[in-house]
C-alpha positions, 0 to 999 in steps of 0.5 A: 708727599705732594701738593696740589698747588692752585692759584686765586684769581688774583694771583693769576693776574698778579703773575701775567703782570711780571717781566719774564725773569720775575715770571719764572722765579715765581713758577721756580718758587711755586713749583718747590711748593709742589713738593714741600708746603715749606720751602727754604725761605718759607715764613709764617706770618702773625695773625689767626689764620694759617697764611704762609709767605715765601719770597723771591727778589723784591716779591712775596708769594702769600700763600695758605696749606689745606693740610687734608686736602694736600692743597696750597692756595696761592692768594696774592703775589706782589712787590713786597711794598704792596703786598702787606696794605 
């Protein structure tokens, strides 16, 4: 089963910013996404609402899965150290 992966806006922009080896470990990390909500490495993060987090090197990829839809909504990627204020 595949899903369709989209990214906010914000994300977008968060994406262009990284260096090229940050860039395409993002896309590897998001492409697995297409394929399995809940990649190796995937982590459900507390609170009310269904929101996802998968890592790769110091970043976070938050992310939410509209299981009906077959739709994952990229929302925010960040350095870990900003990504949780």
């Amino acid at each position: 089963m595949n899903f369709r992966v989209e990214l906010s806006s914000k994300a977008l922009q968060s994406l262009s910013k990284l260096d090229l080896s940050d860039k395409k470990r993002a896309f590897d990390k998001i492409e697995s996404l297409e394929n399995t909500p809940f990649p190796t490495g995937y982590k459900k993060l507390g609170g009310k609402n269904e929101v996802y987090r998968l890592r790769f090197g110091n970043f976070r990829i938050l992310y939410t899965i509209s299981k009906p839809e077959h739709t994952i909504l990229i929302f925010h990627i960040e350095k870990r150290s900003k990504v949780y204020q």
